[in-house]
C-alpha positions in Angstrom: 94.7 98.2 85.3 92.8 96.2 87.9 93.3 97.3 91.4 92.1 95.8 94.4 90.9 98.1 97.6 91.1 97.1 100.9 88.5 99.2 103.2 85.7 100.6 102.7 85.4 103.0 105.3 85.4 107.0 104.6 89.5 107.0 103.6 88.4 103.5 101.5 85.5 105.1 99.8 87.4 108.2 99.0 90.1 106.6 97.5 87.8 104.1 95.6 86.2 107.2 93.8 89.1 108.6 92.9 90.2 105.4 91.1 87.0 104.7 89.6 87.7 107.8 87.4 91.4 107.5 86.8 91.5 106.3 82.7 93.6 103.3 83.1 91.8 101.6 86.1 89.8 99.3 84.0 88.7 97.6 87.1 87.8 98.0 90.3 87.1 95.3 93.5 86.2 96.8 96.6 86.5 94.6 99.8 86.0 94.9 102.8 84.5 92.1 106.0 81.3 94.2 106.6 79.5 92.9 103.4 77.1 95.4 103.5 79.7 98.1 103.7 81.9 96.6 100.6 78.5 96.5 98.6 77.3 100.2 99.2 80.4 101.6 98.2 80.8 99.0 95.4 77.1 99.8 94.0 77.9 103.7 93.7 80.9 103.0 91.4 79.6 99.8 89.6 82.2 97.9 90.7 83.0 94.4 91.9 83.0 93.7 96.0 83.9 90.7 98.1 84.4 90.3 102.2 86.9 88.2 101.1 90.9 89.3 101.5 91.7 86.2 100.0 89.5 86.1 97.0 90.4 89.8 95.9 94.4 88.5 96.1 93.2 85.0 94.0 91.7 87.5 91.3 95.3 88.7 90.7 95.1 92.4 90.7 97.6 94.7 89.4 98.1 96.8 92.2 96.6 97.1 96.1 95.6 100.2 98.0 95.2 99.3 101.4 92.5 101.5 103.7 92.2 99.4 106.5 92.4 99.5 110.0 96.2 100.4 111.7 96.6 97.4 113.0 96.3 95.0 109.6 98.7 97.2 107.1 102.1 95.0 107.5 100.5 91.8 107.3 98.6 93.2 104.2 101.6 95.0 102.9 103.7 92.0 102.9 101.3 89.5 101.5 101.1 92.1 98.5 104.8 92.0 98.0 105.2 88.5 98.6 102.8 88.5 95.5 104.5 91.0 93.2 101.8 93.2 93.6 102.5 97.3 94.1 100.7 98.6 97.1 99.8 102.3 98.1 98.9 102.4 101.9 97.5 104.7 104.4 99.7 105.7 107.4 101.0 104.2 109.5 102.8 101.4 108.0 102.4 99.5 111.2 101.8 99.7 114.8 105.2 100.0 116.1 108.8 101.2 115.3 110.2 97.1 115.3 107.6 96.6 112.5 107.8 99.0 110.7 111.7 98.4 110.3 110.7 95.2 109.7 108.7 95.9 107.1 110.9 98.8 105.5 113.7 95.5 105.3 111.1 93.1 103.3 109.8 95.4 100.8 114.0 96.9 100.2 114.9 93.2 99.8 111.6 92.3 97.6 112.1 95.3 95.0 108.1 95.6 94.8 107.5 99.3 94.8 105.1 100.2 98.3 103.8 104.4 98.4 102.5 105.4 101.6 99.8 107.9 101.9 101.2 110.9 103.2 99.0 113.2 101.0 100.3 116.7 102.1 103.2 116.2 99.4 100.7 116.1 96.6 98.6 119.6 97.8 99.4 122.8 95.3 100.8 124.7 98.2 103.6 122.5 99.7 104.1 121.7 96.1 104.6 125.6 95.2 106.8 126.6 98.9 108.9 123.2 98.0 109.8 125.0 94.5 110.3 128.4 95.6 112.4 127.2 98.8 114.8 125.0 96.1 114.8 127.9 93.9 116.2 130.4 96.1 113.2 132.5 96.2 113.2 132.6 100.0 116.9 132.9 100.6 118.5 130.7 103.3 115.7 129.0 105.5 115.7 130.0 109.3 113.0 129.0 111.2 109.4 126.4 109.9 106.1 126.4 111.6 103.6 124.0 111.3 100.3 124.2 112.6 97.6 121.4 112.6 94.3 122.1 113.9 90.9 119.8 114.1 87.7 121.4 114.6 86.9 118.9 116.7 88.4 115.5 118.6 87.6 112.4 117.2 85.4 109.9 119.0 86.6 108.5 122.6 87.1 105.2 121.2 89.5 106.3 118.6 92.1 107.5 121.0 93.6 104.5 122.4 94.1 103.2 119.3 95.5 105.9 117.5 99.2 106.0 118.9 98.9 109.6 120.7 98.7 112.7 119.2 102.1 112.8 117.8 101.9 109.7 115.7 98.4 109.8 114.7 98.5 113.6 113.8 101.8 115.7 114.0 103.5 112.5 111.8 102.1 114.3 108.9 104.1 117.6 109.7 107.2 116.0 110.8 106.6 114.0 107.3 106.3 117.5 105.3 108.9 119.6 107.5 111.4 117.1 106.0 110.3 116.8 102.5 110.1 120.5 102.3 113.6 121.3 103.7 115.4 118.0 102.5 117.0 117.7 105.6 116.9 114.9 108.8 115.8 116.1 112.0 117.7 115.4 114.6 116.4 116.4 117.6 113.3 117.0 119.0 111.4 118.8 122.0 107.7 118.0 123.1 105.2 118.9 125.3 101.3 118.8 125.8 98.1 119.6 127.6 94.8 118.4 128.2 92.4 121.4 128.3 89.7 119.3 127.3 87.6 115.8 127.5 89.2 113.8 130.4 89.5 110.7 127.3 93.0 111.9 126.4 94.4 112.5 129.5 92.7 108.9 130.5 94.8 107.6 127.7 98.2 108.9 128.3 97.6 111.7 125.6 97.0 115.1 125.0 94.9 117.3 123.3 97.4 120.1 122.2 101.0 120.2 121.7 103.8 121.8 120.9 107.7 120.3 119.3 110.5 121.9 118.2 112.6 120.0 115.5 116.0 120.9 114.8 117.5 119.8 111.5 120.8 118.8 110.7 121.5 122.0 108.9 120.4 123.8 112.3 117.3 124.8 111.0 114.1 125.4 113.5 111.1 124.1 113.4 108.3 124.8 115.7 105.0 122.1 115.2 101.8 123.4 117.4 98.6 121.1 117.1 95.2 120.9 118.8 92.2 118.5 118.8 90.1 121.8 119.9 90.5 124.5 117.2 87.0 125.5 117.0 87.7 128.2 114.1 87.7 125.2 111.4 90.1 122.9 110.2 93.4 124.9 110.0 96.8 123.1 108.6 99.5 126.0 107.8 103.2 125.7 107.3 105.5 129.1 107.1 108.5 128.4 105.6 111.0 131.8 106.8 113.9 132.9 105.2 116.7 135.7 104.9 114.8 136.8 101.7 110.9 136.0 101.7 108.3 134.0 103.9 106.3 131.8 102.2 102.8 130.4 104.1 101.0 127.2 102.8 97.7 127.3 103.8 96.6 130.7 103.9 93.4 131.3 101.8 90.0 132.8 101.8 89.3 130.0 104.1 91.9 129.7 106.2 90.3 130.4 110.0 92.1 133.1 111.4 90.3 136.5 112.0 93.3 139.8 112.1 92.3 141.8 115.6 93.7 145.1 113.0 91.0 147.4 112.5 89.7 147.3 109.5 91.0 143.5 108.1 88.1 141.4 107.4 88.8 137.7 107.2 88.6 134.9 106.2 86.2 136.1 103.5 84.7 131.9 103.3 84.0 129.4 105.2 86.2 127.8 107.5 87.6 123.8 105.8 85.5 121.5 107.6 87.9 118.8 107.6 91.5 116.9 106.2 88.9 116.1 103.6 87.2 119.1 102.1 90.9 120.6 102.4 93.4 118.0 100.7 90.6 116.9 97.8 92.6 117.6 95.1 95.8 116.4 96.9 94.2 112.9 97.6 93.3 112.3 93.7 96.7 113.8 92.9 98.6 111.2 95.4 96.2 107.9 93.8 97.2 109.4 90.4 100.8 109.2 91.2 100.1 105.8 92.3 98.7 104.5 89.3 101.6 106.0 87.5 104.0 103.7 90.1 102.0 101.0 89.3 102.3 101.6 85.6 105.9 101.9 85.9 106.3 105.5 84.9 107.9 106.4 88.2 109.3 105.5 91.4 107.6 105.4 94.5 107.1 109.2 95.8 106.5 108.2 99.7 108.3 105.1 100.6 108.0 102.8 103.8 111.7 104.7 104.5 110.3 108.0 104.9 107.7 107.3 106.3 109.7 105.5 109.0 111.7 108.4 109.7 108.8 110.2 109.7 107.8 107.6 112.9 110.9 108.2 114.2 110.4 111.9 114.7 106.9 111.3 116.7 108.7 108.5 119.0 111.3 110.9 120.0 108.4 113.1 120.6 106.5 111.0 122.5 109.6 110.3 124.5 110.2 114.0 124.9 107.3 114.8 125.9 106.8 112.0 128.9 110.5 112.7 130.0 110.4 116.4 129.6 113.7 116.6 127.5 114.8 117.2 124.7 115.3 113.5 123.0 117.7 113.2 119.9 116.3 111.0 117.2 118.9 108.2 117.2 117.7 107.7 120.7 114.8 105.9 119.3 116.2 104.7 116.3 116.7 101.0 115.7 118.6 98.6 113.6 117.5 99.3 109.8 118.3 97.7 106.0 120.7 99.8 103.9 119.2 102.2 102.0 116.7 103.3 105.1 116.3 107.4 106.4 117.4 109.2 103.1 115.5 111.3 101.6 
């Protein structure tokens, strides 16, 4: 199998060496427009590199995973499909809702199988509550929280560009909250604050924030997020029910410390980063990929869901700058047949 990769930045690399020591990638071409860049991460694998988009495509590769910046994943997506060619790509599909839909209707009507990297799905945990919830183990679901803390906020300069804290970050729970339940949501509640550098605020975000999703089963969900969670890198689902409560994301080094006398913890250090905590999950998610490619199984994370996934952090957006709570078909536009099902 060869595969092409587009980006070689830290998600690029990444990727790259998981590929490298997949069996049935027989080749590997790494590109990216900052030569130097392509060739650095090219040398560590022994594999081929060009700056050239259009000179990986003419070498006919079996399969594209694309790692490049937000704003060139449609145009790349559809020149993959326009070719044939399976493609795995890194959220977000695009940079808005219209193009996304747009983009959802081109790869439905080309039949060329497109994953998208929500990498969650692929992590033992969600893997394990997802089993135990469709088992019965935890009775009838009531209630979901979601947590997603960085250590740190990313650089100013990556703000502006990111789409706000709910489509850059919380997509990923809205993402997971409905492939762990099965179920749409429906409406949504959002707010924010900026306790910290004046660089959100300055760019019409926030810095923490908290939604409430309800389902069309009537299932709650609350999501609560910061950019500031100076314990360590903390993502954490519970998952409540009328017989058990199951909690993804609770380890030796989850960072939490229990004000009970006498509970020491977390007994490790705190994850560092997405990362050091989803390794396994990322090589899991490219090895599902090569078995798309291969033909052994249909796409696990389509454009589809990961549009309604967008459409969840649009009405939360919405919510949050009207101070309301927004139902999701507000925001919903004009899709091909086949689009929001799970």
């Amino acid at each position: 199998m060869r595969i092409a990769l587009l980006g070689a930045g830290r998600i690029g690399t990444a990727h790259a060496a998981n590929l490298h020591v997949h069996r049935e990638v027989s080749q590997l071409i790494i590109v990216d427009p900052e030569v130097g860049r392509a060739r650095a991460a090219a040398e560590a694998l022994d594999a081929a590199y060009t700056d050239d988009v259009e000179a990986a495509f003419a070498t006919g590769p079996d399969a594209v995973v694309i790692a490049t910046p937000t704003a060139t994943h449609a145009d790349l997506i559809l020149r993959a499909i326009a070719a044939g060619i399976p493609v795995f790509c890194e959220k977000p599909v695009a940079m808005t809702v219209r193009q996304t839909v747009d983009v959802a209707r081109r790869v439905a009507e080309s039949g060329v199988p497109v994953q998208i990297g929500f990498q969650r799905r692929f992590d033992a945990g969600y893997l394990a509550a997802r089993a135990a919830l469709q088992a019965g183990e935890v009775g009838t679901l009531h209630r979901l929280h979601l947590v997603t803390g960085d250590p740190a906020p990313p650089h100013a300069d990556y703000i502006p560009l990111s789409g706000g804290i709910f489509r850059d970050c919380h997509i990923h729970d809205f993402d997971i909250a409905r492939w762990l339940t099965g179920a749409d949501v429906v409406e949504v509640y959002a707010t924010g604050a900026n306790r910290g550098a004046a660089f959100f605020a300055e760019a019409d975000d926030v810095d923490t924030a908290t939604t409430i999703l309800t389902f069309t089963d009537g299932t709650l969900a609350t999501v609560q997020g910061s950019r500031y969670n100076g314990a360590g890198y903390d993502v954490r689902v519970e998952l409540a029910g009328t017989l058990a409560t199951y909690v993804v994301g609770l380890d030796p080094r989850s960072p939490l410390r229990s004000a009970e006398p006498g509970v020491t913890a977390p007994v490790e250090p705190a994850w560092p980063d997405f990362w050091h905590r989803f390794r396994p999950a990322y090589a899991a998610e490219i090895a599902a990929f090569v078995d798309v490619v291969a033909g052994r199984t249909a796409s696990p994370c389509t454009v589809d869901e990961a549009l309604e996934a967008l459409y969840v952090a649009e009405a939360a957006e919405l919510s949050r700058h009207e101070r309301r709570p927004v139902r999701v078909d507000e925001v919903r536009l004009g899709e091909p047949a086949g689009v929001g099902g799970q």
